[in-house]
Wavefront OBJ file of the C-alpha trace (Angstrom):
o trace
v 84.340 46.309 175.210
v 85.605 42.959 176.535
v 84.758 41.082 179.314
v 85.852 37.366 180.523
v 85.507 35.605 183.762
v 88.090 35.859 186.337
v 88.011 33.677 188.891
v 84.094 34.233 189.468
v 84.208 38.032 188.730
v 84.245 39.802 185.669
v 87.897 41.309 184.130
v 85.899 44.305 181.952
v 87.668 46.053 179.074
v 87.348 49.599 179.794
v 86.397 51.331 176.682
v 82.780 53.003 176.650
v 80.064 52.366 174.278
v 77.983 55.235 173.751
v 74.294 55.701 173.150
v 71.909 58.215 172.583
v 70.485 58.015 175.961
v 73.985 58.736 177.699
v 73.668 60.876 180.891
v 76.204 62.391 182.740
v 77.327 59.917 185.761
v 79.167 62.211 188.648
v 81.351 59.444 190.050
v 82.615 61.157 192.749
v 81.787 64.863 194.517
v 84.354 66.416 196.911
v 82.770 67.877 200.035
v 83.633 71.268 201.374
v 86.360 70.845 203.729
v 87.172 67.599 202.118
v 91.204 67.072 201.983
v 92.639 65.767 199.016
v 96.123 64.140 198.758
v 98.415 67.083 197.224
v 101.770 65.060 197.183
v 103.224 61.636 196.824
v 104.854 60.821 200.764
v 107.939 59.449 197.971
v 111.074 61.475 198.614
v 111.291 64.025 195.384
v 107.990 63.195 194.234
v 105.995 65.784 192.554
v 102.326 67.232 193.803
v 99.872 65.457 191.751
v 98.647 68.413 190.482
v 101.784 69.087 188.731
v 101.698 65.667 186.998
v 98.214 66.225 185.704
v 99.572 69.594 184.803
v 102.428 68.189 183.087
v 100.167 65.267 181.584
v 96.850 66.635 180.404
v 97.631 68.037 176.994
v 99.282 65.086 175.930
v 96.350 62.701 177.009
v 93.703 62.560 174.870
v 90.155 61.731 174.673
v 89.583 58.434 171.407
v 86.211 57.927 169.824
v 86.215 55.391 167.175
v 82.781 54.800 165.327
v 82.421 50.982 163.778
v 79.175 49.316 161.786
v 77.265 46.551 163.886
v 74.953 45.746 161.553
v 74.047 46.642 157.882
v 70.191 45.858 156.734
v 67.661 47.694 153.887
v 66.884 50.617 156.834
v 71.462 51.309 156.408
v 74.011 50.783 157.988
v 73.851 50.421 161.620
v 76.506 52.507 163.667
v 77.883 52.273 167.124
v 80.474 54.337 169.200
v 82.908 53.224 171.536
v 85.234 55.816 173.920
v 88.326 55.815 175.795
v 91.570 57.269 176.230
v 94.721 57.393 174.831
v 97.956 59.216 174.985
v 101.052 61.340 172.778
v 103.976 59.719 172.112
v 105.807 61.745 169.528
v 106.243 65.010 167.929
v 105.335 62.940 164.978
v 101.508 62.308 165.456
v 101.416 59.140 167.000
v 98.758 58.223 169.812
v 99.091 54.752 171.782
v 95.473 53.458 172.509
v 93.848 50.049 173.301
v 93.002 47.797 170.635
v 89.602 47.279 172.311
v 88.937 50.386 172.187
v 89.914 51.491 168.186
v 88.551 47.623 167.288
v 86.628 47.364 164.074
v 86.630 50.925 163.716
v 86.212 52.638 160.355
v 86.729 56.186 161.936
v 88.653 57.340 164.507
v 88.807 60.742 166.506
v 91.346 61.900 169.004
v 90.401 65.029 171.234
v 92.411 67.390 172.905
v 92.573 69.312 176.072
v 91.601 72.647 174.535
v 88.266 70.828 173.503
v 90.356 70.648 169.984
v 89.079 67.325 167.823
v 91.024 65.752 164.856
v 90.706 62.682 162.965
v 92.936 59.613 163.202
v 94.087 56.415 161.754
v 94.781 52.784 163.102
v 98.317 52.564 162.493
v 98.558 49.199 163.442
v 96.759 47.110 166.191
v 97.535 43.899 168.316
v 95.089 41.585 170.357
v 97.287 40.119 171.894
v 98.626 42.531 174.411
v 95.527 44.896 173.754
v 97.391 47.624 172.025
v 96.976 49.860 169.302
v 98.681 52.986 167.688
v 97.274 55.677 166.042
v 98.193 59.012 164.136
v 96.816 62.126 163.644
v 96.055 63.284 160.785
v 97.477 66.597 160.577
v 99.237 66.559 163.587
v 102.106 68.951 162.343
v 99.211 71.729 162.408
v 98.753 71.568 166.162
v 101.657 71.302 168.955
v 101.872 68.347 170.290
v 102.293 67.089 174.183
v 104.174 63.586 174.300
v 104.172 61.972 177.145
v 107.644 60.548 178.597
v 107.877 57.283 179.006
v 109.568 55.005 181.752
v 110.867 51.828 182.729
v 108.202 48.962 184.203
v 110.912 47.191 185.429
v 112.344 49.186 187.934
v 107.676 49.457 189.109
v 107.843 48.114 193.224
v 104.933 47.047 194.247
v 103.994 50.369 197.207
v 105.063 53.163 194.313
v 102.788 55.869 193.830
v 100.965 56.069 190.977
v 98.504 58.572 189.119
v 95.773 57.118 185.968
v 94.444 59.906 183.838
v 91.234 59.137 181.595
v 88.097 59.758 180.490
v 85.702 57.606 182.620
v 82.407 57.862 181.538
v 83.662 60.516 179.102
v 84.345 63.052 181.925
v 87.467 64.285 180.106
v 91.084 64.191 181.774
v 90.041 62.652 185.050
v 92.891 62.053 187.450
v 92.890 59.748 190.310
v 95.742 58.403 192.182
v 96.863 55.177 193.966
v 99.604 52.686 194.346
v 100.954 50.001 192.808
v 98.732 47.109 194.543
v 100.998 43.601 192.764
v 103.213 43.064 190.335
v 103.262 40.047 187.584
v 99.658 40.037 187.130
v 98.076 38.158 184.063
v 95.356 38.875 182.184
v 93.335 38.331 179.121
v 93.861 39.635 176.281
v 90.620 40.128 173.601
v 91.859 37.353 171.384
v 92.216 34.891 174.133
v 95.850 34.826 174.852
v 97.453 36.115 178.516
v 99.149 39.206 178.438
v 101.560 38.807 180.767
v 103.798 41.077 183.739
v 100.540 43.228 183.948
v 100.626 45.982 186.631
v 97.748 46.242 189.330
v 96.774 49.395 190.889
v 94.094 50.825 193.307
v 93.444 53.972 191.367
v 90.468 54.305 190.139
v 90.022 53.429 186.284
v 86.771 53.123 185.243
v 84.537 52.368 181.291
v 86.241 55.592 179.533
v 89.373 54.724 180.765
v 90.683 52.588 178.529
v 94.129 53.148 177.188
v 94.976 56.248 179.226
v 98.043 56.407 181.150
v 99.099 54.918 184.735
v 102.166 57.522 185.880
v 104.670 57.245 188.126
v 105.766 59.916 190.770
v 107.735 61.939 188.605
v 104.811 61.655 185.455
v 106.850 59.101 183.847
v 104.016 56.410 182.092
v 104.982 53.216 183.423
v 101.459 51.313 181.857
v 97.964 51.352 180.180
v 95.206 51.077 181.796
v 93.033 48.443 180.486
v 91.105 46.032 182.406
v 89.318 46.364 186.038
v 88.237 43.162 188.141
v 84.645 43.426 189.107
v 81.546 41.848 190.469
v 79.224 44.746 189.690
v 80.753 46.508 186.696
v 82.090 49.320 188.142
v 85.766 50.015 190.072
v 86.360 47.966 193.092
v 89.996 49.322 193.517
v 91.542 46.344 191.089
v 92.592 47.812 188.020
v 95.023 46.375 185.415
v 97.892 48.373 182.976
v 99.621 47.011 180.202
v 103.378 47.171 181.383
v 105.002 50.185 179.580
v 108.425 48.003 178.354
v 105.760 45.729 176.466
v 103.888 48.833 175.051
v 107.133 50.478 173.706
v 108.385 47.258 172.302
v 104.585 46.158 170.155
v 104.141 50.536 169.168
v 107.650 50.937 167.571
v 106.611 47.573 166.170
v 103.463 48.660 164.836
v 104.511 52.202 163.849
v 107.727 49.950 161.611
v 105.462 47.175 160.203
v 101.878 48.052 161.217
v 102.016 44.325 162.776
v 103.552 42.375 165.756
v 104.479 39.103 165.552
v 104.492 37.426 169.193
v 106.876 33.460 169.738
v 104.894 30.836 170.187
v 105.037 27.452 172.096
v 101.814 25.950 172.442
v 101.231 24.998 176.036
v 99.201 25.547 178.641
v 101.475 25.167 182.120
v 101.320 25.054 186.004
v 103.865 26.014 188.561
v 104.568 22.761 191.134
v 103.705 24.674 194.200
v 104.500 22.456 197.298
v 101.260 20.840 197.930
v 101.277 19.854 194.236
v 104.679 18.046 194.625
v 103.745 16.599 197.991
v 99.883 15.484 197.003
v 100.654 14.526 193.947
v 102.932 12.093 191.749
v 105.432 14.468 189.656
v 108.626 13.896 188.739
v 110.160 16.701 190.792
v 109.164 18.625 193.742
v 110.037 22.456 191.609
v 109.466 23.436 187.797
v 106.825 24.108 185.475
v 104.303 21.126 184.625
v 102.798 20.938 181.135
v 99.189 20.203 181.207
v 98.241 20.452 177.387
v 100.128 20.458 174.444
v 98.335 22.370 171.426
v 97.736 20.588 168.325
v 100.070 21.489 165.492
v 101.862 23.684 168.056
v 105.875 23.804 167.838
v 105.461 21.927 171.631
v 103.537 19.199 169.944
v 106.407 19.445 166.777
v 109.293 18.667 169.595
v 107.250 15.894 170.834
v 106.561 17.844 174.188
v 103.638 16.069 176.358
v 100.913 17.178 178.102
v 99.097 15.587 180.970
v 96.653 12.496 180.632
v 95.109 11.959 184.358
v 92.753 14.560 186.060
v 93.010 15.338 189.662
v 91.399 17.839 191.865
v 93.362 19.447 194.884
v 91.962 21.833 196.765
v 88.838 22.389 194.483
v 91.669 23.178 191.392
v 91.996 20.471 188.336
v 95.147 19.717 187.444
v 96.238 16.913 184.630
v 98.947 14.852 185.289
v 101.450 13.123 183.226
v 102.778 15.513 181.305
v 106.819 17.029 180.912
v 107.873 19.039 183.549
v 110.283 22.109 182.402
v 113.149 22.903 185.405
v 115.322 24.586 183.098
v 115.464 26.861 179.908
v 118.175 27.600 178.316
v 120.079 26.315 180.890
v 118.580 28.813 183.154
v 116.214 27.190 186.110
v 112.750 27.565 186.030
v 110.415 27.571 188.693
v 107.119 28.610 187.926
v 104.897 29.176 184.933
v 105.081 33.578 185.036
v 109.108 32.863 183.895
v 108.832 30.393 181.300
v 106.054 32.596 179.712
v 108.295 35.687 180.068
v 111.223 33.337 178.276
v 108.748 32.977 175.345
v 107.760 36.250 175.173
v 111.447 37.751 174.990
v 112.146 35.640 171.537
v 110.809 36.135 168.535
v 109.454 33.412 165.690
v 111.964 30.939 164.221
v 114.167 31.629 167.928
v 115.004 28.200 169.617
v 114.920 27.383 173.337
v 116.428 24.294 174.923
v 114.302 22.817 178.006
v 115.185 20.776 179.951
v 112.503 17.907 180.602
v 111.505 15.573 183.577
v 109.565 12.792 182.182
v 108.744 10.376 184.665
v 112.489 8.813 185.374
v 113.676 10.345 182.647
v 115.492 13.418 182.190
v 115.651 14.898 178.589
v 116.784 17.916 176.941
v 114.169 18.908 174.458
v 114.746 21.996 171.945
v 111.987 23.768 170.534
v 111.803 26.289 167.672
v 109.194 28.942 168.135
v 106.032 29.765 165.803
v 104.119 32.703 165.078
v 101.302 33.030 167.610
v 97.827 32.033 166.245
v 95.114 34.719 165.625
v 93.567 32.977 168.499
v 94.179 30.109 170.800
v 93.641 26.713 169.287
v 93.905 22.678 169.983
l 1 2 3 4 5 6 7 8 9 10 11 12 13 14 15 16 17 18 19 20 21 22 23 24 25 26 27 28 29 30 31 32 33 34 35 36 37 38 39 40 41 42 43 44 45 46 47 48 49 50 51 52 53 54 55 56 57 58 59 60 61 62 63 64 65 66 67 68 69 70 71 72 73 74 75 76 77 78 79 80 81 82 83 84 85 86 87 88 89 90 91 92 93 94 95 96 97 98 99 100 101 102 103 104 105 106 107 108 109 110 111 112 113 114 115 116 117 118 119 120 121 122 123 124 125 126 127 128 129 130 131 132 133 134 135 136 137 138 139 140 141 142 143 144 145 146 147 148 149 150 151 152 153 154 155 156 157 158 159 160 161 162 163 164 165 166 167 168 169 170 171 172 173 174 175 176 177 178 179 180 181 182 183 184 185 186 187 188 189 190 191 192 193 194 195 196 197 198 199 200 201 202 203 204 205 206 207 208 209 210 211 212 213 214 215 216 217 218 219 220 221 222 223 224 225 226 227 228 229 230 231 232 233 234 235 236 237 238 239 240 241 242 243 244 245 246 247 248 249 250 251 252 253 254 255 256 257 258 259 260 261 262 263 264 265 266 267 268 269 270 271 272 273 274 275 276 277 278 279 280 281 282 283 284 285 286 287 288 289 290 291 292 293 294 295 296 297 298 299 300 301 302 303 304 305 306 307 308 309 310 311 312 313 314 315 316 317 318 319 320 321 322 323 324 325 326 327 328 329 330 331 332 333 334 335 336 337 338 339 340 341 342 343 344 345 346 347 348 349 350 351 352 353 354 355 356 357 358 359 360 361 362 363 364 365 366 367 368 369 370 371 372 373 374 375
């Protein structure tokens, strides 16, 4: 399990790690006479009991078991749970990376209390996904789970996560879609970006289990929650599904993903920036800091040399500022990323670049993104 700081609270990874001394948590009792959403208010949409119906025998229940330490007494051996979910008739299971990471055994378990053994297909940090696949899986009928389009998510939908929090198996809460565009961090450092946020509950266990739409379409995978005190404060993170469908069929093809890199870190020119400040331009994307050895710092790309503080936020100055890619405009840092992320290694984009009084046009031929950030 991962955990960085966000802001001043804690974005937690939301795989479990199991002891010997586990105990049973009840995280939530329903009182007699207690009512209980039955439907979605969306026109057409189905009673969330029929999407956990629909759902539960394709979501499974993933304990992987690594080595933490080795010494004379053996080897030392910890497990980790969370969730994780069908996606073909074929065996394969799409989990979080931070979940299956390290592992040298991995078990999926079913519904019907059924357990079977697994391998990492393929894995990748930087959007916190893995796939797996049963072994055996043509001796057992499988459940996968259909899945939908992220781009068409509106911040208001519906939405239903189903999980194993705490290891209560095949949990289902429901929520809405809280914002849209969220970032996040991935375990190896990098953002994963267009992130969905929801307000139904996801707790440790919950890792890698699916966020559903109205009709039980998966639309992301749960992954991260934003906390002060560990547990659910109604801010919970999913991988967008388009991203997940693009890195699995990658993983299940080559057992790798290779993500386009530049090599900056940026900031949208909000208005107070242009009018407080000395840049070039009052709308764009300003480059802070060029990576070392980056294709940015190969194009001859700059980064900022003077720090300011507005408003209690550093910013350094001096640097390019992007307005257009491709000869598309550009306003703020969430759609240059997404450019990037669209291309693949050895792709080219053209920028176009306000340096001081000058305006250039700049092309850039993507890398391979780094095992982690660096420079």
């Amino acid at each position: 399990m991962g955990a960085a700081l966000l802001g001043g609270v804690v974005a937690v990874g939301l795989g479990q790690t199991l002891d010997s001394g586990s105990t049973t948590t009840v995280i939530r009792e329903i009182q007699s006479g207690t009512t209980e959403p039955a439907a979605f208010p969306a026109k057409g949409g189905k009673k969330i009991s029929d999407i956990y119906e629909g759902a539960k025998h394709g979501v499974v229940q993933v304990t992987s078991t690594s080595v933490v330490s080795s010494s004379v007494f053996g080897a030392q051996e910890q497990q980790a749970q969370g969730s994780g979910f069908v996606i073909d008739k074929d065996g394969h299971v799409v989990t979080n990376y931070h979940v299956v990471e390290g592992a040298k055994k991995v078990q999926v378990s079913f519904s019907d209390e059924e357990q079977m053994d697994a391998t990492v297909v393929g894995s990748d940090p930087s959007t916190d996904i893995a796939v797996l696949k049963i072994q055996g899986a043509m001796s057992r009928s499988l459940t996968p789970l259909a899945l939908g389009d992220s781009s068409v998510v509106k911040v208001g939908d519906a939405v239903v996560a189903i999980g194993n929090p705490f290891g209560l198996e095949r949990t289902v809460t429901a929520g809405i879609v809280s914002a849209l565009q969220r970032r996040i961090q991935a375990p190896n450092g990098f953002q994963i970006d267009e992130v969905i946020q929801t307000d139904a509950a996801i707790n440790h266990g919950n890792s890698g289990g699916p966020l559903l739409n109205a009709n039980g379409d998966v639309i992301g995978v749960n992954a991260q929650i934003e906390t002060e005190s560990g547990g659910n404060v109604g801010i919970g993170f999913a991988i967008p599904i388009d991203t997940v469908k693009d890195v699995a069929g990658q993983l299940i093809k080559e057992g790798k993903v290779e993500h386009a890199y530049l090599g900056v870190e940026l900031t949208t020119i909000t208005s107070d920036l242009a009018s407080n400040l000395r840049v070039p331009v009052d709308k764009g994307v300003l480059i802070q800091h060029v990576r070392d050895g980056s294709p940015a710092a190969d194009a001859g790309l700059k980064g900022g040399t003077t720090q300011v503080v507005l408003a209690g936020q550093t910013f350094w100055l001096g640097g390019d500022v992007v307005t257009k890619v491709d000869g598309q405009a550009v306003e703020t840092s969430d759609q240059l990323a997404s450019v990037v992320t669209s291309k693949q290694p050895g792709d080219s984009l053209d920028l176009e670049v306000h340096r001081g009084e000058e305006t250039l046009n700049v092309k850039v031929e993507l890398g391979r993104q780094p095992s982690t950030p660096v420079g």
